[in-house]
PDB file as gemmi writes it, atoms N, CA and C in Angstrom:
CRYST1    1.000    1.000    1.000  90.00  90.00  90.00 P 1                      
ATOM      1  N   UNK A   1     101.999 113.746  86.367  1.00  0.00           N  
ATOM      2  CA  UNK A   1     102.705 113.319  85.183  1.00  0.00           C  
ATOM      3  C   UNK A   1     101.764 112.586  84.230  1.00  0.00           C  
ATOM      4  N   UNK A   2     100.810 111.627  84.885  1.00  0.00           N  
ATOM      5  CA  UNK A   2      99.865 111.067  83.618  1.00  0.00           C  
ATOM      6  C   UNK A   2      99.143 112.093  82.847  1.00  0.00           C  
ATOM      7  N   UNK A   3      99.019 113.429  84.093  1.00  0.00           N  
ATOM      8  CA  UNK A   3      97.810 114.189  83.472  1.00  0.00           C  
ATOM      9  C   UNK A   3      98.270 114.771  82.005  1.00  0.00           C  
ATOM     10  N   UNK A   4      99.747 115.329  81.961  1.00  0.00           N  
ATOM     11  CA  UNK A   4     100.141 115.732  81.251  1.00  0.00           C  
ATOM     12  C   UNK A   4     101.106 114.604  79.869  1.00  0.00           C  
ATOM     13  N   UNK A   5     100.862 113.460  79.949  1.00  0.00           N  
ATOM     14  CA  UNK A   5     101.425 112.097  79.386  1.00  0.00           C  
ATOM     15  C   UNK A   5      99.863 111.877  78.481  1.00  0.00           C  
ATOM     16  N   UNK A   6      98.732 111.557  79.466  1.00  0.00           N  
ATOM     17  CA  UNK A   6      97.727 111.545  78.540  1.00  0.00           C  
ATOM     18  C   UNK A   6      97.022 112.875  77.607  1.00  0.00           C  
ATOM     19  N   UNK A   7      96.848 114.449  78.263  1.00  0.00           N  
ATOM     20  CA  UNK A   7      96.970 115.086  77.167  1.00  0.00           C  
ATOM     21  C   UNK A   7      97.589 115.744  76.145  1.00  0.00           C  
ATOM     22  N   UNK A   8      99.136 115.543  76.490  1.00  0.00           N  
ATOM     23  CA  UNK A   8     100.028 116.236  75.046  1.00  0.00           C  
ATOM     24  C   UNK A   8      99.271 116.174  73.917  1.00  0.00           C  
ATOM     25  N   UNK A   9      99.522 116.575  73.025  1.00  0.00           N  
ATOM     26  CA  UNK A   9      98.517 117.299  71.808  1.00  0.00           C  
ATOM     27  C   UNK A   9      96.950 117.005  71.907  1.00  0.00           C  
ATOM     28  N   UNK A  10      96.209 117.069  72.642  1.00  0.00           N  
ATOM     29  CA  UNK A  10      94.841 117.134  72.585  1.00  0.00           C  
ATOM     30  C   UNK A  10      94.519 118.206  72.749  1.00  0.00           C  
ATOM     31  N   UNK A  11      93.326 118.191  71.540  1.00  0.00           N  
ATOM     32  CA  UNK A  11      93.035 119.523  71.243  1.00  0.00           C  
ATOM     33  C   UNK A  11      91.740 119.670  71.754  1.00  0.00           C  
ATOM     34  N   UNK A  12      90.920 118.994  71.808  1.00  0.00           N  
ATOM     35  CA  UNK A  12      89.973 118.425  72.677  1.00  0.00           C  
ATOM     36  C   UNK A  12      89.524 119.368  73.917  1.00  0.00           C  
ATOM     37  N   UNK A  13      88.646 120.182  74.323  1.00  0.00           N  
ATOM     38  CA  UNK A  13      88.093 120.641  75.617  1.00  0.00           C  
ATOM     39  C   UNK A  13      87.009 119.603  76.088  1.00  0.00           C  
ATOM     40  N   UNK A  14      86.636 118.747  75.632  1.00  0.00           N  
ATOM     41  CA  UNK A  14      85.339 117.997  75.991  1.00  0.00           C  
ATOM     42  C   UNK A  14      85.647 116.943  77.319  1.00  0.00           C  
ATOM     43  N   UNK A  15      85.280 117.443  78.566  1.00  0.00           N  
ATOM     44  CA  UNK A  15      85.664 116.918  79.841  1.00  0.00           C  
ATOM     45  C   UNK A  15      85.902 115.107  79.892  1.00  0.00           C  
ATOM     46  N   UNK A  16      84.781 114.352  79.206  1.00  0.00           N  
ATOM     47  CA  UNK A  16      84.741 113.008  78.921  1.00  0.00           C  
ATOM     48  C   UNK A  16      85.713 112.678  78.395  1.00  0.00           C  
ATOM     49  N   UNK A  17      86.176 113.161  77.032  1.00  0.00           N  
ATOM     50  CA  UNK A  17      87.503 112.690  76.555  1.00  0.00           C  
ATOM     51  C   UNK A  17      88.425 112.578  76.953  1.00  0.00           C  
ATOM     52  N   UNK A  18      88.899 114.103  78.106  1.00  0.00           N  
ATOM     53  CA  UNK A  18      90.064 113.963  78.361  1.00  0.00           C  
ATOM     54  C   UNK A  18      90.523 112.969  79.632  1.00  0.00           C  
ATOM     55  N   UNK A  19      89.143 113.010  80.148  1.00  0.00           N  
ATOM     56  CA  UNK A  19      89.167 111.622  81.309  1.00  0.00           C  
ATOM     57  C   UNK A  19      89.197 110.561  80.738  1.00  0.00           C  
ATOM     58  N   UNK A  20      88.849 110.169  79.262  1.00  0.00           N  
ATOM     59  CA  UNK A  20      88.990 108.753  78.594  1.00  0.00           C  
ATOM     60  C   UNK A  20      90.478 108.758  78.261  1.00  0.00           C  
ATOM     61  N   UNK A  21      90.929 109.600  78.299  1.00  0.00           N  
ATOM     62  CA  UNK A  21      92.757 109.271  77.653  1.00  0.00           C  
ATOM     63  C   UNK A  21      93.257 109.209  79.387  1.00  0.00           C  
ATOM     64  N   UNK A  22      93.033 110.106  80.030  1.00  0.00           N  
ATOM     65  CA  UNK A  22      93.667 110.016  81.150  1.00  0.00           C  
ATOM     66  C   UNK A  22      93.423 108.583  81.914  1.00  0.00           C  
ATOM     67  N   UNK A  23      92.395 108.690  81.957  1.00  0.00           N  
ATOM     68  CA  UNK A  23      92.005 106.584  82.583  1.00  0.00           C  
ATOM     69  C   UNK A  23      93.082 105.438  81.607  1.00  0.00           C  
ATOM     70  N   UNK A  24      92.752 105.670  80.535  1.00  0.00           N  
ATOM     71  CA  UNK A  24      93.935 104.693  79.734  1.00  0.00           C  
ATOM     72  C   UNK A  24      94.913 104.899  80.087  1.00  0.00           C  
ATOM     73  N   UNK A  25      95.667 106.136  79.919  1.00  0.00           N  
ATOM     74  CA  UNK A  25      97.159 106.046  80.756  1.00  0.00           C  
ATOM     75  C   UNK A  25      97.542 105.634  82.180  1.00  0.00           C  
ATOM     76  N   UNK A  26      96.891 105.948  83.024  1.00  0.00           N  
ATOM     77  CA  UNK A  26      97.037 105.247  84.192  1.00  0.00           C  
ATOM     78  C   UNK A  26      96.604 104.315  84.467  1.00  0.00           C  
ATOM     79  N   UNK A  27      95.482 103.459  83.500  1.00  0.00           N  
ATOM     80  CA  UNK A  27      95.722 101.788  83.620  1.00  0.00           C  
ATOM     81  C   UNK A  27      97.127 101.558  83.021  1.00  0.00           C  
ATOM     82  N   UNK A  28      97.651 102.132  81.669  1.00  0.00           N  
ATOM     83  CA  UNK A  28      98.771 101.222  81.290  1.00  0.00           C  
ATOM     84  C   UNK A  28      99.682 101.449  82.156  1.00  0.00           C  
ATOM     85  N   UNK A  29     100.317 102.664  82.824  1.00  0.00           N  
ATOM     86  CA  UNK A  29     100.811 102.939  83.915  1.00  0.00           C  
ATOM     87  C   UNK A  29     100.869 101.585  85.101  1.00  0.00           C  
ATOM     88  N   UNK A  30      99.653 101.890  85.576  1.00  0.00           N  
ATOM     89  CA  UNK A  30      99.219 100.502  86.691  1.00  0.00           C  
ATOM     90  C   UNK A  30      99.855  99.618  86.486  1.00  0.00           C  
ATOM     91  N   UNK A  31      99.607  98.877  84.621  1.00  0.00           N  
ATOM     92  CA  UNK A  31      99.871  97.751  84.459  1.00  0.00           C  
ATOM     93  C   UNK A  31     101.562  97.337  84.253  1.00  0.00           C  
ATOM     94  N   UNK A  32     102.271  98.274  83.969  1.00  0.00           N  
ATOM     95  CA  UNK A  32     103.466  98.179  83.789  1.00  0.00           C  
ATOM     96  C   UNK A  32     104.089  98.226  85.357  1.00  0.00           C  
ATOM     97  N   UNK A  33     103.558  99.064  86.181  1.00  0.00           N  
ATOM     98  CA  UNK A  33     103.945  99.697  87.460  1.00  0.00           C  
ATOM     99  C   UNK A  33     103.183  99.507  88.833  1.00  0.00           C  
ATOM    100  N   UNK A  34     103.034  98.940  89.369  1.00  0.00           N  
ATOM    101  CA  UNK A  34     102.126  98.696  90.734  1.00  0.00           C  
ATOM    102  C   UNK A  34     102.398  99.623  91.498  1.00  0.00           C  
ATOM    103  N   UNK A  35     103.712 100.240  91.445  1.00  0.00           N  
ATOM    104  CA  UNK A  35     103.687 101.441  92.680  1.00  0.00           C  
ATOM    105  C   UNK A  35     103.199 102.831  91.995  1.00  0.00           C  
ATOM    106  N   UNK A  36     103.232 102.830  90.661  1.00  0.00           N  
ATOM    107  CA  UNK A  36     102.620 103.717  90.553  1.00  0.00           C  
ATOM    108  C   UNK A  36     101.346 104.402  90.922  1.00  0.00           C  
ATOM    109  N   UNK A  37     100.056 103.351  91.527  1.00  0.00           N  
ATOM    110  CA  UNK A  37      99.246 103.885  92.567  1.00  0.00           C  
ATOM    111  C   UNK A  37     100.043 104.180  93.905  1.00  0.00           C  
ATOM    112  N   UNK A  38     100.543 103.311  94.297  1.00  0.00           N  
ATOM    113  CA  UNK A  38     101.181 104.004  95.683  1.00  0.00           C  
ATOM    114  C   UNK A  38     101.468 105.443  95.958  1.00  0.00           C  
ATOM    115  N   UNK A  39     102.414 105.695  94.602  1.00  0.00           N  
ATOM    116  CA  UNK A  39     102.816 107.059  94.634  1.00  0.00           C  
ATOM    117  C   UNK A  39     101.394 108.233  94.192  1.00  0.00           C  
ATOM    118  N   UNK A  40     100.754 107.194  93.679  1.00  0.00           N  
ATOM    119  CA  UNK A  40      99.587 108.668  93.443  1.00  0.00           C  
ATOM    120  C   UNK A  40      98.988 108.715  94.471  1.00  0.00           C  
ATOM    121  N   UNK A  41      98.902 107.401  95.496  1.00  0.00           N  
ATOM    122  CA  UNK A  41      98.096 107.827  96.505  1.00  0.00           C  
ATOM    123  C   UNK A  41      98.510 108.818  97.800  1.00  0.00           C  
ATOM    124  N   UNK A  42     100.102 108.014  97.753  1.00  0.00           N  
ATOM    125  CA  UNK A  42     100.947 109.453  98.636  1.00  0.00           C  
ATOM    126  C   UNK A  42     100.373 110.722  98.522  1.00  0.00           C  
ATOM    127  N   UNK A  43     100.625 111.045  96.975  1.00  0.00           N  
ATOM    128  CA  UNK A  43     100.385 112.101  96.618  1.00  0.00           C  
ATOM    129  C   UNK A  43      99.015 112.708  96.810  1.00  0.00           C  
ATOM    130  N   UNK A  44      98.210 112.364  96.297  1.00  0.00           N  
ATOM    131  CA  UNK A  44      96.906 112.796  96.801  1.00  0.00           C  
ATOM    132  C   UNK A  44      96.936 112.595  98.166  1.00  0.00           C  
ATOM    133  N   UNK A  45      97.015 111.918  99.075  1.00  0.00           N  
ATOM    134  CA  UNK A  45      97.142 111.977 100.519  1.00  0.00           C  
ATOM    135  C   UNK A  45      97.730 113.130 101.415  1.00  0.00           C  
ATOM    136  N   UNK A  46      99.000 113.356 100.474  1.00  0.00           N  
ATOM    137  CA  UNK A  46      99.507 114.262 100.798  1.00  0.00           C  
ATOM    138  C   UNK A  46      98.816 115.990 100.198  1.00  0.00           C  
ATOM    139  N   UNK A  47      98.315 115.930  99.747  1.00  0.00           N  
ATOM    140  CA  UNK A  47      97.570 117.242  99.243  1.00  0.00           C  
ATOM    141  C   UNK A  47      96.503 117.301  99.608  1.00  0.00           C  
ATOM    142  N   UNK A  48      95.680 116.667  99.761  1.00  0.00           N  
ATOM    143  CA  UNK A  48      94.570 116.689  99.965  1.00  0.00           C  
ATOM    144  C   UNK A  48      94.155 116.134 101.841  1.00  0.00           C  
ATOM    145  N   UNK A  49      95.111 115.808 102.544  1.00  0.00           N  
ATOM    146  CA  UNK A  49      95.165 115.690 103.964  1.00  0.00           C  
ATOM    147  C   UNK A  49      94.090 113.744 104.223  1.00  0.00           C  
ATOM    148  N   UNK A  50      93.367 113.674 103.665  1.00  0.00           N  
ATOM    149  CA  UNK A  50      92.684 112.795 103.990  1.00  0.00           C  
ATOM    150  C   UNK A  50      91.661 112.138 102.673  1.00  0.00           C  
ATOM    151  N   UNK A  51      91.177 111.341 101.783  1.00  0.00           N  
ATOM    152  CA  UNK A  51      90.815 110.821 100.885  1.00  0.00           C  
ATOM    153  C   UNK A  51      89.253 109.958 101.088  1.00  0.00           C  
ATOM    154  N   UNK A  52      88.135 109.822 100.245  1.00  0.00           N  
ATOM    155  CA  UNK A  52      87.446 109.563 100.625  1.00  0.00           C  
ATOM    156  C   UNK A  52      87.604 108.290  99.956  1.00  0.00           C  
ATOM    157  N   UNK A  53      86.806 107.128 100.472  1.00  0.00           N  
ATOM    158  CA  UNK A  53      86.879 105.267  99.787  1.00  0.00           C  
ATOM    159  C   UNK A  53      87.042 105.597  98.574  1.00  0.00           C  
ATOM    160  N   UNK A  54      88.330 104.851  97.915  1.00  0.00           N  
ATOM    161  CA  UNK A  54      88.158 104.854  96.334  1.00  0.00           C  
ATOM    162  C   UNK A  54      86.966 104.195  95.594  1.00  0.00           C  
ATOM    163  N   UNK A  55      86.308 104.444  94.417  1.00  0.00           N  
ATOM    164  CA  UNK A  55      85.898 103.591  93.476  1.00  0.00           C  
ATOM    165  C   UNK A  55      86.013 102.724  92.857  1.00  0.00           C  
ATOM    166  N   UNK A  56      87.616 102.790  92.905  1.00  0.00           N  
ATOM    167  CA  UNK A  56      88.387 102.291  91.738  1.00  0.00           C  
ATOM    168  C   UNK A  56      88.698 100.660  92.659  1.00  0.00           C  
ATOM    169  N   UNK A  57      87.270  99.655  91.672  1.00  0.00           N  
ATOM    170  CA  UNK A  57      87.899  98.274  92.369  1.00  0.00           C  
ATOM    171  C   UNK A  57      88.943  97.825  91.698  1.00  0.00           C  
ATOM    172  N   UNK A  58      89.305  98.313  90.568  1.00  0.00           N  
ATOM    173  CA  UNK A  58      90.780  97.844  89.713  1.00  0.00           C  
ATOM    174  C   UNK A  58      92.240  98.031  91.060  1.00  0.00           C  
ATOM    175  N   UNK A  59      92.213  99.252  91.384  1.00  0.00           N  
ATOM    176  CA  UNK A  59      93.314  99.901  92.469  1.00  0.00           C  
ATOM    177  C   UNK A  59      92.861 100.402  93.736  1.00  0.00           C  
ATOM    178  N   UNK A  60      92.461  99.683  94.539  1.00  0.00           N  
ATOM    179  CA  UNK A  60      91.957 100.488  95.694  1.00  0.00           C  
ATOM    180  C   UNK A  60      93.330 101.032  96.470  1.00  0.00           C  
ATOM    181  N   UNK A  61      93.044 101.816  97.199  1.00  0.00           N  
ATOM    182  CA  UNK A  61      93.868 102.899  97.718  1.00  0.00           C  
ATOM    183  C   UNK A  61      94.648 102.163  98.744  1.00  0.00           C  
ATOM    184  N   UNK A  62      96.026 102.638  98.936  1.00  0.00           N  
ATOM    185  CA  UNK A  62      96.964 101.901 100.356  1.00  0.00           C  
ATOM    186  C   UNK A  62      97.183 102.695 101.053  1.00  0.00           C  
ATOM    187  N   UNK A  63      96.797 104.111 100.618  1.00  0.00           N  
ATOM    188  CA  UNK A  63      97.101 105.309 101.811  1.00  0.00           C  
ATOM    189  C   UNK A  63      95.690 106.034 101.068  1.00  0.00           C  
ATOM    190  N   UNK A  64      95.055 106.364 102.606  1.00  0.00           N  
ATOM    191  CA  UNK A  64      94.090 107.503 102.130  1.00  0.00           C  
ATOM    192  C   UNK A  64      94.307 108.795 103.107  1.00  0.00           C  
ATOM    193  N   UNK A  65      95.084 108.391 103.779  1.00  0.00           N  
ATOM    194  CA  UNK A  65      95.733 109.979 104.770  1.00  0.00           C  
ATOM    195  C   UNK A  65      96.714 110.282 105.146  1.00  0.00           C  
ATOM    196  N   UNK A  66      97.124 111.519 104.770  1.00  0.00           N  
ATOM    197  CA  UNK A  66      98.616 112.107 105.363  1.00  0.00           C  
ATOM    198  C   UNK A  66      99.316 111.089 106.351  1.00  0.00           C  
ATOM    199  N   UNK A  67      98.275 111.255 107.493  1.00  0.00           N  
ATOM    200  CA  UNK A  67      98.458 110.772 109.096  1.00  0.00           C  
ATOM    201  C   UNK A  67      99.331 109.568 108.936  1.00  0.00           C  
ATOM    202  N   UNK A  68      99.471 109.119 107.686  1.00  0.00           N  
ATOM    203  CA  UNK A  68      99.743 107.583 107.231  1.00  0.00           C  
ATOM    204  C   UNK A  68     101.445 108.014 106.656  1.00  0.00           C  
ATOM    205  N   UNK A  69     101.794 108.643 106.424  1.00  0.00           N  
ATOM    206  CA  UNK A  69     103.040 109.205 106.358  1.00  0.00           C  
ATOM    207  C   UNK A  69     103.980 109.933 106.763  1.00  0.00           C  
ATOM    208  N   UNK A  70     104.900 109.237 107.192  1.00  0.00           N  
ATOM    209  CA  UNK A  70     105.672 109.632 108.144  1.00  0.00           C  
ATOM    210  C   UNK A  70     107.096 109.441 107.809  1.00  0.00           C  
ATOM    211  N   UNK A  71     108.471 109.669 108.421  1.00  0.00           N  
ATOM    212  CA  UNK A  71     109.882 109.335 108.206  1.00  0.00           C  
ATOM    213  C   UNK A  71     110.601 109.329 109.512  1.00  0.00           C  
ATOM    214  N   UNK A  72     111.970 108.654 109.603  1.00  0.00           N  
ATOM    215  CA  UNK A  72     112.443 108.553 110.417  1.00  0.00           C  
ATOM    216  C   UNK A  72     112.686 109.464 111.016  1.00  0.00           C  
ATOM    217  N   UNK A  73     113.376 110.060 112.113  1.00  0.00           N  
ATOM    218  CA  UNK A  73     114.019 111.418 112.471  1.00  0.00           C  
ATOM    219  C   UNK A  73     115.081 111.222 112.206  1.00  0.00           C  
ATOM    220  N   UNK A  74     115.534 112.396 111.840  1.00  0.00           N  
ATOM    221  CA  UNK A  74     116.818 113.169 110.738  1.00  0.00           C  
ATOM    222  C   UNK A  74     117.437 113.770 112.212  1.00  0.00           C  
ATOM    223  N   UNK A  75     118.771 114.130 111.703  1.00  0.00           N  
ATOM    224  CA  UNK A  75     119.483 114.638 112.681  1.00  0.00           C  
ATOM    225  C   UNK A  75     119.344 115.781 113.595  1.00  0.00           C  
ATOM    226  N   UNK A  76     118.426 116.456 113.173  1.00  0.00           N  
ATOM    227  CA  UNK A  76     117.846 117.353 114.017  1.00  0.00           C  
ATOM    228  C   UNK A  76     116.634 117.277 115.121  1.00  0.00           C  
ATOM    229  N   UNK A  77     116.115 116.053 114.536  1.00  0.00           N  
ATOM    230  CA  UNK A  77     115.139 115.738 115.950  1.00  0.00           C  
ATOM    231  C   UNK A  77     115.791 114.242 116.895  1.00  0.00           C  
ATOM    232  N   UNK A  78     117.156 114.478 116.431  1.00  0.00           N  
ATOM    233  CA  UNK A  78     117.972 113.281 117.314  1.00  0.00           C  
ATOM    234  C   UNK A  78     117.788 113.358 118.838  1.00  0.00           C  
ATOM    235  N   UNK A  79     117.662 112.808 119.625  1.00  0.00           N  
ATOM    236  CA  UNK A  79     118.768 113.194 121.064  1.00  0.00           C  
ATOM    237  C   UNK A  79     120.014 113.976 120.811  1.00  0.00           C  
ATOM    238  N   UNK A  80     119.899 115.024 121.473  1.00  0.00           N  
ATOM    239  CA  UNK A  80     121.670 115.505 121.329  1.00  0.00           C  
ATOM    240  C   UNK A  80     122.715 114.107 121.708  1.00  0.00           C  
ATOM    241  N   UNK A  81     123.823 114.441 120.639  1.00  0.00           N  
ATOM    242  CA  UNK A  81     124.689 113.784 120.568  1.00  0.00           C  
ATOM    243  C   UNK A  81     124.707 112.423 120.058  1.00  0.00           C  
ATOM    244  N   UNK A  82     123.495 112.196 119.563  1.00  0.00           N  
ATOM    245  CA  UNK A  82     123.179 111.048 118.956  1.00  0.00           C  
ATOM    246  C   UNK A  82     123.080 111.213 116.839  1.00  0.00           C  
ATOM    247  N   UNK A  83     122.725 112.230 116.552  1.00  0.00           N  
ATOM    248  CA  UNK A  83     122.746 112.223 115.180  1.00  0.00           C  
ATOM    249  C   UNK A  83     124.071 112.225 114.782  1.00  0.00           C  
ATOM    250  N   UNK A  84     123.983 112.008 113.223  1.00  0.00           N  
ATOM    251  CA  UNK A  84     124.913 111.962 112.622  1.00  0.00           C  
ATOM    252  C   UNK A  84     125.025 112.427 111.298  1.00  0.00           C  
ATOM    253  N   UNK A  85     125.600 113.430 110.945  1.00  0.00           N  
ATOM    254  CA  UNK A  85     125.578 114.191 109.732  1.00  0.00           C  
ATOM    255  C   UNK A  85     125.730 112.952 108.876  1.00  0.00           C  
ATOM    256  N   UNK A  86     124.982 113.083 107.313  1.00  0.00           N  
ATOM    257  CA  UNK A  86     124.990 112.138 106.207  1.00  0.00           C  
ATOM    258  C   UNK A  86     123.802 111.138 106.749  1.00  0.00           C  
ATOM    259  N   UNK A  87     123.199 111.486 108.068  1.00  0.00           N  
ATOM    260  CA  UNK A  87     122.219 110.168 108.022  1.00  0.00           C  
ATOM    261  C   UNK A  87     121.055 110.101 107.155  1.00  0.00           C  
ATOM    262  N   UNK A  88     120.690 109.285 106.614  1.00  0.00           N  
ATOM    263  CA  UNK A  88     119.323 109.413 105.802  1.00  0.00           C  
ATOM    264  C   UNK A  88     118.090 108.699 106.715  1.00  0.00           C  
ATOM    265  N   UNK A  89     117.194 110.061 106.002  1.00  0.00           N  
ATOM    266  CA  UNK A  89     115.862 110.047 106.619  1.00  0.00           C  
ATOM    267  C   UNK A  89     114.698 109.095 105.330  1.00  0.00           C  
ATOM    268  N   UNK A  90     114.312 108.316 106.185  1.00  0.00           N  
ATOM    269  CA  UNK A  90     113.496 107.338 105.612  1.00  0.00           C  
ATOM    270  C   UNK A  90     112.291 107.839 105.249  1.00  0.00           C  
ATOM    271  N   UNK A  91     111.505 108.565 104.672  1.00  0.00           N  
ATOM    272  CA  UNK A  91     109.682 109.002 103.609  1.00  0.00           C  
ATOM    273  C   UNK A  91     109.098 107.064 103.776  1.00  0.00           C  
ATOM    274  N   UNK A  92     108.069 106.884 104.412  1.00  0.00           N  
ATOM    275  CA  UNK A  92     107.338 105.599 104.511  1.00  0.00           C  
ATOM    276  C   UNK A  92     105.913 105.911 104.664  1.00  0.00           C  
ATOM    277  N   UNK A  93     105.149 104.788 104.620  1.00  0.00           N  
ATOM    278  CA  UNK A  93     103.483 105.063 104.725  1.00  0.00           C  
ATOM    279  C   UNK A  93     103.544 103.998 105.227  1.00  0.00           C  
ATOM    280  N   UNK A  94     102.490 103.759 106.147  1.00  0.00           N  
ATOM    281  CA  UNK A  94     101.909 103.093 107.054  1.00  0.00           C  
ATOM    282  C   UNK A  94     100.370 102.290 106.050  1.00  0.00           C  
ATOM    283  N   UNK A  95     100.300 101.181 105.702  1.00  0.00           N  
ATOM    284  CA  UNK A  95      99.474 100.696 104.972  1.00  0.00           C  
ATOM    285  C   UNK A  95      98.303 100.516 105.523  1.00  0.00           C  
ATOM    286  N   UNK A  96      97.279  99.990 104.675  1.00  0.00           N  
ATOM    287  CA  UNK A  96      96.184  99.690 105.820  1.00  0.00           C  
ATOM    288  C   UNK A  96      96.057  98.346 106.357  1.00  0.00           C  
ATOM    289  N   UNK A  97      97.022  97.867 105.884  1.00  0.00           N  
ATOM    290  CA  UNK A  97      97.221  96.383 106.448  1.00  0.00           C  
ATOM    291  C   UNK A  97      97.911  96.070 108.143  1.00  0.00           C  
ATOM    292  N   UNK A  98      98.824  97.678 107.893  1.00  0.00           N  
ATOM    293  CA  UNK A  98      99.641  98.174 109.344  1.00  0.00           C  
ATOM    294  C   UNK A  98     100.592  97.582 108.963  1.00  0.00           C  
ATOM    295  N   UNK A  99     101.736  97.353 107.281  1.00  0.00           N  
ATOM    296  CA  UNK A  99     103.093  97.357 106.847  1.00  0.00           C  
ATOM    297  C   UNK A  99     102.969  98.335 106.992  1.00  0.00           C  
ATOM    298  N   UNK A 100     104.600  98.495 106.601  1.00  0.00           N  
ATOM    299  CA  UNK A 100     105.258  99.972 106.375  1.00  0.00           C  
ATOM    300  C   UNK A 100     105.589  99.845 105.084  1.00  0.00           C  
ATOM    301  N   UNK A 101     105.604 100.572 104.105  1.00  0.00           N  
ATOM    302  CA  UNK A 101     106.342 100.920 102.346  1.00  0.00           C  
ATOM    303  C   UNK A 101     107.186 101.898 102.440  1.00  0.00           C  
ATOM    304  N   UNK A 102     108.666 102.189 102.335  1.00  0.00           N  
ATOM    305  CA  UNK A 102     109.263 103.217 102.068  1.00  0.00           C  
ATOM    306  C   UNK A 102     108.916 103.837 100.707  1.00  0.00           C  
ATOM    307  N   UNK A 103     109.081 104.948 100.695  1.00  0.00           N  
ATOM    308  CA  UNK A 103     108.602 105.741  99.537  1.00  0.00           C  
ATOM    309  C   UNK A 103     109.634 105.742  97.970  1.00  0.00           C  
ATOM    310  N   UNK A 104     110.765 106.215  98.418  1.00  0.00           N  
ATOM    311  CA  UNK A 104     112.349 105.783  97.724  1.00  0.00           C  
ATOM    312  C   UNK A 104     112.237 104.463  96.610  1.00  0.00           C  
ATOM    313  N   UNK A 105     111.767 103.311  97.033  1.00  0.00           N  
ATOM    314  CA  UNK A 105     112.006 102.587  95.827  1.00  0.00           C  
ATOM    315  C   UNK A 105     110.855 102.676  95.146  1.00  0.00           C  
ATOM    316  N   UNK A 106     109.450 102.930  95.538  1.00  0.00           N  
ATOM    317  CA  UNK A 106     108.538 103.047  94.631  1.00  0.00           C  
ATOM    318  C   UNK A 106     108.948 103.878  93.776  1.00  0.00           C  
ATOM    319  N   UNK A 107     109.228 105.476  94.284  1.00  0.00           N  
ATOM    320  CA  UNK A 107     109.428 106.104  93.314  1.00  0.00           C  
ATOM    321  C   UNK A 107     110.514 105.964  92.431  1.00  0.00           C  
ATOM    322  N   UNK A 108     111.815 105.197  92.115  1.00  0.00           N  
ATOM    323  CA  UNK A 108     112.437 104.651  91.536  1.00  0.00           C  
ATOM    324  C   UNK A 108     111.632 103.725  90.762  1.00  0.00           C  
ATOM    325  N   UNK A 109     111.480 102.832  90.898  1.00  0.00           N  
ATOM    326  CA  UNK A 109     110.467 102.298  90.287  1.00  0.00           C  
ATOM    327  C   UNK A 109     109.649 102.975  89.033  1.00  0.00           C  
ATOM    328  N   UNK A 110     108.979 103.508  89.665  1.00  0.00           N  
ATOM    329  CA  UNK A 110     107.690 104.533  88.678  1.00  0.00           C  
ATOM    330  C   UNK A 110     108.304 105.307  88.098  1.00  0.00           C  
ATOM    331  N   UNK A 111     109.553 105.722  88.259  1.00  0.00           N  
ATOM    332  CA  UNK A 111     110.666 106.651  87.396  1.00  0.00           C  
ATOM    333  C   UNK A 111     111.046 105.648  86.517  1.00  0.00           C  
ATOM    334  N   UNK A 112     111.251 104.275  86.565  1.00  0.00           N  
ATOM    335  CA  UNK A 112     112.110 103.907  85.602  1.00  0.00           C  
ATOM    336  C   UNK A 112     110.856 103.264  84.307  1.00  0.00           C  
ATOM    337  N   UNK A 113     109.629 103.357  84.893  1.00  0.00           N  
ATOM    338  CA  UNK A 113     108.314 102.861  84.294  1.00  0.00           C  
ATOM    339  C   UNK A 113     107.965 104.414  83.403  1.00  0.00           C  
ATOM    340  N   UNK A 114     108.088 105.265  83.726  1.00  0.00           N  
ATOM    341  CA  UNK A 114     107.835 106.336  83.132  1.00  0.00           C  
ATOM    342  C   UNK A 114     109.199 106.718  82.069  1.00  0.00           C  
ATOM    343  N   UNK A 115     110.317 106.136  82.239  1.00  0.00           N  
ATOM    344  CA  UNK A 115     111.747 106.475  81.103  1.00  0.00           C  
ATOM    345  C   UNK A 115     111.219 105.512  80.109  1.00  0.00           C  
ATOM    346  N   UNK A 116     110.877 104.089  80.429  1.00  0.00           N  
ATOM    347  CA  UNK A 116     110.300 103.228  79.182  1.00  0.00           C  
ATOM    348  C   UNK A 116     108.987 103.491  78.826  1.00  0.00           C  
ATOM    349  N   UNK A 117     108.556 104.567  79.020  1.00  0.00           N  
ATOM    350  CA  UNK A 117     107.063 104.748  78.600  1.00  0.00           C  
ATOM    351  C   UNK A 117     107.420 105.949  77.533  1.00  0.00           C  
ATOM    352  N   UNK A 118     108.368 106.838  77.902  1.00  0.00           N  
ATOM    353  CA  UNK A 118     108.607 108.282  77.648  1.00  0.00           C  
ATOM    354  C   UNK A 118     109.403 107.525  76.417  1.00  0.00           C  
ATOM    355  N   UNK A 119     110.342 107.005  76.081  1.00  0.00           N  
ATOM    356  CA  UNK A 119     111.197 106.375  75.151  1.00  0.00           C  
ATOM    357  C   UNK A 119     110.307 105.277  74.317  1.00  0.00           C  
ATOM    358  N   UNK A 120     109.454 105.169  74.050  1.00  0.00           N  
ATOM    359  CA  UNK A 120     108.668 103.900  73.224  1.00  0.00           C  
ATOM    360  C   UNK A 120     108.390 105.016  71.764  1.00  0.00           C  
TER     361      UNK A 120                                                      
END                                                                             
């Protein structure tokens, strides 16, 4: 979403630039939103299986591997006779601190940081 937040109308092919708009948006991002790294790091974690040390001493990373995300079991990996239709399954990451973050309110969060960003 930043990628496409920082280039709407740039007309621009020049690789530097478009990383200079894209870095600004996801500092102001950052700054409005703290989980908004979280969720990028999910995300890249999740695509990319495993992450190498960030650079970034502004945001260093809270997940750099899949392995780090996990959810409760859902009714199908219950014990028989133990689930319960309507149960909700918990999306969490395992920090490197060894908290847990559910995923659900960050991304609420960063949704409601991205409606006042999208509306300005």
């Amino acid at each position: 979403m930043a990628d496409h937040m920082a280039l709407e109308g740039c007309t621009s092919t020049d690789r530097s630039h478009m990383d200079s708009l894209l870095k600004t948006t996801r500092e102001r991002m950052l700054s409005k939103c703290p989980d908004f790294q979280f969720i990028r790091d999910v995300a890249d974690a999740t695509k990319h299986a495993k992450l190498s040390v960030s650079k970034r001493v502004e945001a260093p990373r809270e997940v750099s591997s899949s392995n780090q995300i996990s959810a409760t079991p859902g009714l199908f990996q219950a014990p028989f006779g133990e689930g319960v239709f309507a149960e909700a399954v918990i999306v969490f990451a395992v920090l490197k601190d060894g908290s847990s973050k559910p995923l659900l309110p960050a991304v609420r969060s960063v949704l409601e940081a991205w409606k006042t960003e999208l509306l300005q």
